[in-house]
N, C-alpha and C positions, 0 to 999 in steps of 0.2 A: 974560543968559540967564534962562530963565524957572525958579523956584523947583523944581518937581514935576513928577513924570510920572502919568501914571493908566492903569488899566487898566480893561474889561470883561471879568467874571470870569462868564460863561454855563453855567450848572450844570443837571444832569438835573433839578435840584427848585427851584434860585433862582437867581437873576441879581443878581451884585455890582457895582456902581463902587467903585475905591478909589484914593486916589489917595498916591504915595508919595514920601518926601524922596530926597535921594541916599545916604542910608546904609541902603535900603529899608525902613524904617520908616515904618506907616501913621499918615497924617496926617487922613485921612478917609475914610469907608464907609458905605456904604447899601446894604440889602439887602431883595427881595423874590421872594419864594415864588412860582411858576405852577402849576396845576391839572394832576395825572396823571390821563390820560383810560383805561380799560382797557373799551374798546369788547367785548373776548371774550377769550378765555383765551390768555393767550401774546402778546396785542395789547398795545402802549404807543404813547400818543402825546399829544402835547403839539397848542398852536396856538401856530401860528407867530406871528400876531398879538401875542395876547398876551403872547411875550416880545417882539417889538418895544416895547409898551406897555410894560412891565417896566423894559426897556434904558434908557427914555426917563426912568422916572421917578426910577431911582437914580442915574443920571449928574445929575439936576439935585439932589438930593436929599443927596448928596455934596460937590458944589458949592458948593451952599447951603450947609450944613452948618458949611464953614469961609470963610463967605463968601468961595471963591476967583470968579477972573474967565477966560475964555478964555486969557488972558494970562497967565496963572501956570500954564501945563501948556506942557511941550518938546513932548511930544506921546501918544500913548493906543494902547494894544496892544489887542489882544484875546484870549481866550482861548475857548475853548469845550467842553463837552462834543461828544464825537466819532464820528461814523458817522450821526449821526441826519442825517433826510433831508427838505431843505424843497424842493418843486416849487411854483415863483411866476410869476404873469402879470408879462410887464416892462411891461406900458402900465400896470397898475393897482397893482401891486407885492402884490397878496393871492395867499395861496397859494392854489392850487387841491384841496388838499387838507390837512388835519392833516398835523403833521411826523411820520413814522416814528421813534421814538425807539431807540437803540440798541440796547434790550433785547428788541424787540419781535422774536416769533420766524413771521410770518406768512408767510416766504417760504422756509420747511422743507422745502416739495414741489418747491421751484425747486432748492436744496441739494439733495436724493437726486437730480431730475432729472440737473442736471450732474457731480456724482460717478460714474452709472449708467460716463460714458465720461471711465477717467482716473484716478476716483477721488477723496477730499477733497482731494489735494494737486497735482491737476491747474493748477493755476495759480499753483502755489507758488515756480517758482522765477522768475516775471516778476515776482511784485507782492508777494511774503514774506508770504502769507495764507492760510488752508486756506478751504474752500470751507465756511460756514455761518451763518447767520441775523445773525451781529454787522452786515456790511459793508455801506457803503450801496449797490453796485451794485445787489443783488439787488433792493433797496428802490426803486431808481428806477424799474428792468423792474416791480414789482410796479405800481406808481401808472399805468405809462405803460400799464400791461393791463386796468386795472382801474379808473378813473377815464375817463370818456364826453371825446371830443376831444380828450385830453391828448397824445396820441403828435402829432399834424398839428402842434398850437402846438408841440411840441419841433422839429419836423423842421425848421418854418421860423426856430426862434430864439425866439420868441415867450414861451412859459412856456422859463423856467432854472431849476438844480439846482445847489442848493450845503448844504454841511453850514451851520452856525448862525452859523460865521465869514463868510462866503460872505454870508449872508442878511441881519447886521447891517452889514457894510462896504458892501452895496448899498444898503441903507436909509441908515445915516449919510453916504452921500457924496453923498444925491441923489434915490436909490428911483427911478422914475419918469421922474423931471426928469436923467437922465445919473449914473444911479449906477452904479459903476466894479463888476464882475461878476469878480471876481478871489479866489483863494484861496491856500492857503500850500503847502510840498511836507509839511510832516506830516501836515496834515488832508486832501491825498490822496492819503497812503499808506494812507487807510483807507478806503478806498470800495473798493478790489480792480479800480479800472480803470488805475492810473498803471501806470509800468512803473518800477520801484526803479532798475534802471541808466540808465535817460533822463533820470528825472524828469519824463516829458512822458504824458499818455495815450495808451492803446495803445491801437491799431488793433484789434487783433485781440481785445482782452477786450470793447470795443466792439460788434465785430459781433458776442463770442461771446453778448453779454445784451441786444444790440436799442438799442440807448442810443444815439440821433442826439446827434456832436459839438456840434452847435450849440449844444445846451442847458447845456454844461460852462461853468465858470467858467477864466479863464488863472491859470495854475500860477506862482507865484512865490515868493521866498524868505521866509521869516522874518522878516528884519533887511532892511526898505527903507519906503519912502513910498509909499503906494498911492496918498493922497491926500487931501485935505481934510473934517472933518466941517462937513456941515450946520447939525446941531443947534444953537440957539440956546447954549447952555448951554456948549457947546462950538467954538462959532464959530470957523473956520479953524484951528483944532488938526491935526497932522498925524497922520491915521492909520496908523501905520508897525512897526508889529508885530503877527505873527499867528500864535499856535502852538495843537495841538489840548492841551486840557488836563493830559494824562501828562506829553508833552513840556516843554510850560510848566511843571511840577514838575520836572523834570531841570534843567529851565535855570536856575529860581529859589533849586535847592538844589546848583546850580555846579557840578554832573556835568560838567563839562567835559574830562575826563580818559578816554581807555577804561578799563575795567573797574570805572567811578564809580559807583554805580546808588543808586535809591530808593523807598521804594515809597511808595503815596499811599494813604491808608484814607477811603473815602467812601462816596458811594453803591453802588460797587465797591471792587476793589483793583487794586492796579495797579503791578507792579513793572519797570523799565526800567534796562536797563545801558547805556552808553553805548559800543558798541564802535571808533567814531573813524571814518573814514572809509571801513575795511572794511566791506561787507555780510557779514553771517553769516545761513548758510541753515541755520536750525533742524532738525533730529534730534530733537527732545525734544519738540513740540509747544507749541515758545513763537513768535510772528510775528518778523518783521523788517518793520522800519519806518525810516522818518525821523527821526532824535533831533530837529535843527535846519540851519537852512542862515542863516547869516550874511551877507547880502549877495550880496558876488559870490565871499567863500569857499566851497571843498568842501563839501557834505552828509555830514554826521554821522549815522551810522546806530545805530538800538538792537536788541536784544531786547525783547522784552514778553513777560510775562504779564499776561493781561487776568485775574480772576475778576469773572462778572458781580453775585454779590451779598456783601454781605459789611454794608455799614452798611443797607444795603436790608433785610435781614434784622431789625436793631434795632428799624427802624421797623414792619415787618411785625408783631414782636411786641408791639410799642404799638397801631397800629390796628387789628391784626386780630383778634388774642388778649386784646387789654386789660389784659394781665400789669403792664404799666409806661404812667405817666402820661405822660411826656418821654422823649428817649431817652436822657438821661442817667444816668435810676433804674438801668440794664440793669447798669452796674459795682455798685452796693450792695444789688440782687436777688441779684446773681451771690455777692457776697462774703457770704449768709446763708448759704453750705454752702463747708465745708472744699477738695473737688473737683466734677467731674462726674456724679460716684455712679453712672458708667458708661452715662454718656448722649453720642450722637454725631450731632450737626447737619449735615447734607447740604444743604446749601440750591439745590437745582438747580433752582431756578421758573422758570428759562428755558434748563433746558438748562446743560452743564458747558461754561465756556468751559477758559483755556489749565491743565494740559499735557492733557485730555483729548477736549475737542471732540467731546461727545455730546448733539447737539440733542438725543435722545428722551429723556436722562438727567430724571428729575423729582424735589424735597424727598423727603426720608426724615428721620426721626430713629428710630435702631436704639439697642438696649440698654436699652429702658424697662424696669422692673420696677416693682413697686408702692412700694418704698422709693423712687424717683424723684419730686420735687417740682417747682416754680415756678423755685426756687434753684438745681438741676441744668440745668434746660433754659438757664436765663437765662448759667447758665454753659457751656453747650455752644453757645449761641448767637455768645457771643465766643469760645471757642475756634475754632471751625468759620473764623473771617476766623484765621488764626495756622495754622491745619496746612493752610489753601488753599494761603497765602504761602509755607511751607515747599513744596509740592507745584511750587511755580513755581520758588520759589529755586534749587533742586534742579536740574531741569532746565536753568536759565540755567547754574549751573557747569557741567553736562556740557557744554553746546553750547559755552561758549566757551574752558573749560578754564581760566575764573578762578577760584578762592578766594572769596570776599565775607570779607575779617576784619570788618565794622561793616555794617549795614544801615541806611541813612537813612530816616528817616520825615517825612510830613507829615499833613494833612489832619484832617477833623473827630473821627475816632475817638482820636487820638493823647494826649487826655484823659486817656484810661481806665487808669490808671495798670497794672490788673489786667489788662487786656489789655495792654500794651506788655512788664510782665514775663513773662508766659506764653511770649510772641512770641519775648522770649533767649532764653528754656526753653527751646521745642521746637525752635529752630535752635540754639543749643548757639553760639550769639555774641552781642555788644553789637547793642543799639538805640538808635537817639540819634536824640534827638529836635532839632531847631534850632529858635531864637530864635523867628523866622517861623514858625509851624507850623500856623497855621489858613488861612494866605492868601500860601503859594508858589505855586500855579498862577500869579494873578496877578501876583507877583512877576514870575514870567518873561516873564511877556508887556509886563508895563512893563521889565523888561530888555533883550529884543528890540528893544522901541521906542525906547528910550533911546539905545542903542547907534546904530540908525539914523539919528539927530540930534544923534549928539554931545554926548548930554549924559552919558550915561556913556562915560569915554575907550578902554576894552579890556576884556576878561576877567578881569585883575586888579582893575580897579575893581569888579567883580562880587563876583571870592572874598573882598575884604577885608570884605562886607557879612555874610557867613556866619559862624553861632558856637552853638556847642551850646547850647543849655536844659538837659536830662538827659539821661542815659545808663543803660541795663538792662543787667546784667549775669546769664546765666544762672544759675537757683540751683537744678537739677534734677538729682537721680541718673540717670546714663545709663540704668540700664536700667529704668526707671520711663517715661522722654522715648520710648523705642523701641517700648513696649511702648502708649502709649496710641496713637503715630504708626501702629502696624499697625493698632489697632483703628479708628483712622480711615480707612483704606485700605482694610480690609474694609467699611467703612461705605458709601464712596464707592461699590463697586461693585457693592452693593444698589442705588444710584437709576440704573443703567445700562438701558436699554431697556424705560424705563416705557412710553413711549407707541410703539404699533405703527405 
């Protein structure tokens, strides 16, 4: 049997190959960065191109790397950031237009449209989504209205619609030449057309946003063989796992369990509980999704909080502000002042996503005084991703009525030693961090895949891979934690209906 599994790791800002042994330890990785397009205010978008190109050159680049051969991979998952939305010719494989990126809020007038009858939670109990700018429905109706031709090639099949998972498994099996138009049940539980109890698309969110079936991709599980990659580099490797990125973070950090959950610190946050094969219909203002579907096992369903900025924000105050050279100065700016000195980071550049879902919501930062520096913002700047998570955490306990004793973490912010303690602060629990902590998305999705072909045996061979790094332990006077949590709370409801 063949050595390694690999995955592709497709991120809002870079696209990773990595490839992993069986005790999930990275054996090799290549990564590269794609251009964020902001055509007008509230607009994000990538080319699809482009990450094709990307995909192409860190799976060889990886490869090379550890001079592996086709033949040393069981087979390759995928992973992907989520909701974004690529509409492509199937004769020529080019998109017909830049991808809609998740963040991108242009389809705000479609949202109040459809709320006008019903309300934002008009579709909430078919697809466990409220009605605003994240999902890629709106995103398709938007391109199919608003790009010349595009609705007739959908009607007849011709141009297809798949989130990034969708758009590289059509490229690596083929593109063109018979590439296989297929998706996962995670990645569309985020478009707002599946329906949560079928797991199949519905009719009727269809007719309700104009969307000819034809142009969808077939819904399938997680853990199976799609099919074979093309790619030289990868030659007849099976490609046989596909989760959207959160999910792939659950799975990598063995939430296998209900009331498991973690959260991911990235270009967002992103906390998901696993609630087992129960759907739970949110009260709080957090989604229900798809955790995973293994095979031909039952669908495992999560909560979510999504917050749309959070490392986004870091970067913001590196490129926009110049404050910090990398974004890793952002922890030893922050750590030049003892607290906040009473400063609160709102960061709602696109609108508040979960528990409040207020497109008009816009950035604030409240409590400046003139004793407020560089050090205080830099430090409200990471505070602000810690009292989001708390604002979601909160909520997941109500709705499902579990406890969280430990919060798991992954992703690129998890560094920050300063933020990870704040983080027990203001939730008043452990944070722990695991082994794996830069590159669990992918984990999971070479999980997925593994599982598929037998090269990992069950779930157990999963959890034995998992094992702490560090742990935060809260070191916060209660009423000091309460008292800066309300000042944030007042903060938050200053950027409420910025824009008319």
């Amino acid at each position: 049997m063949a050595d390694y599994v690999g995955a592709i790791d497709q991120g809002t800002t870079s696209t990773r190959f990595i490839v992993f042994d069986r005790t999930g330890r990275v054996v090799s990785v290549a990564q590269k960065e794609h251009q964020q397009i902001y055509p007008n205010p509230g607009w994000v978008e990538h080319k699809p191109e482009e990450i094709w190109t990307r995909t192409q050159e860190v799976i060889a680049g990886a490869m090379k790397q550890h001079d592996l051969q086709p033949s040393d991979l069981a087979a390759i998952g995928i992973t992907n950031q989520r909701e974004t939305t690529v509409i492509w010719n199937r004769k020529t494989g080019k998109s017909v237009a830049n991808a809609l990126v998740w963040q991108d809020t242009r389809v705000a007038d479609y949202v109040s449209e459809f709320a006008k009858s019903g309300g934002q939670d008009r579709f909430r109990a078919k697809t466990g989504l409220p009605l605003t700018t994240y999902f890629s429905g709106l995103k398709i109706r938007w391109v199919l209205e608003n790009v010349g031709g595009v609705r007739e090639l959908a009607e007849s099949g011709d141009v297809l619609f798949g989130n990034i998972d969708s758009f590289l498994v059509w490229h690596l099996t083929g593109g063109p030449n018979g590439g296989i138009h297929n998706t996962d049940v995670t990645n569309a539980s985020r478009t707002q057309l599946m329906n949560l109890e079928t797991l199949s698309w519905d009719q009727e969110m269809l007719a309700a946003f104009g969307i000819p079936p034809a142009m969808l991709p077939k819904i399938r599980s997680s853990s199976e063989v799609y099919g074979e990659a093309n790619e030289s580099s990868i030659k007849d490797v099976a490609i046989a796992g596909v989760l959207g990125d959160q999910q792939a973070a659950l799975v990598g950090q063995t939430c296998f369990e209900p009331g498991e959950a973690k959260n991911t610190y990235g270009t967002g946050c992103f906390l998901l509980m696993n609630t087992g094969t129960r759907k739970i219909d949110s009260k709080s203002g957090l989604l229900t999704t798809v955790a995973y579907k293994f095979g031909e096992q039952s669908a495992h369903y999560a909560l979510e909080g999504s917050i749309a900025i959070t490392g986004a924000l870091v970067q913001w105050v590196r490129d926009n502000l110049g404050l910090i050279q990398k974004s890793s100065d952002i922890e030893s700016l922050a750590k030049t002042v003892p607290d906040n000195g009473g400063v609160y980071f709102v960061p709602a550049f696109s609108g508040l996503y979960a528990p409040y879902w207020k497109d008009n919501a816009r950035g604030v930062i409240a409590g400046l005084t003139r004793y407020a520096n560089k050090g205080h913002l830099a430090r409200a700047v990471l505070e602000a991703t810690a009292f989001q998570t708390r604002d979601v955490l909160e909520a997941m306990e109500k709705d499902s009525g579990i406890k969280l004793d430990v919060l798991r973490t992954d992703g690129g912010m998890v560094d920050d030693d300063l933020l990870m303690q704040f983080q027990a602060d203001i939730l008043d629990r452990p944070v722990v961090r695991p082994v794996t902590k830069d590159a669990t998305t992918a984990l999971g999705a070479a999980y997925a895949a593994g599982l598929a072909v037998g090269y990992f045996k069950d779930l157990k061979d999963l959890r034995a891979n998992w094992a702490v790094d560090h742990t935060w332990k809260p070191n916060l006077e209660n009423d000091k934690r309460e008292e800066m949590y309300k000042l944030w709370k007042r903060a938050v409801t200053r950027s409420f209906d910025w824009v008319s």
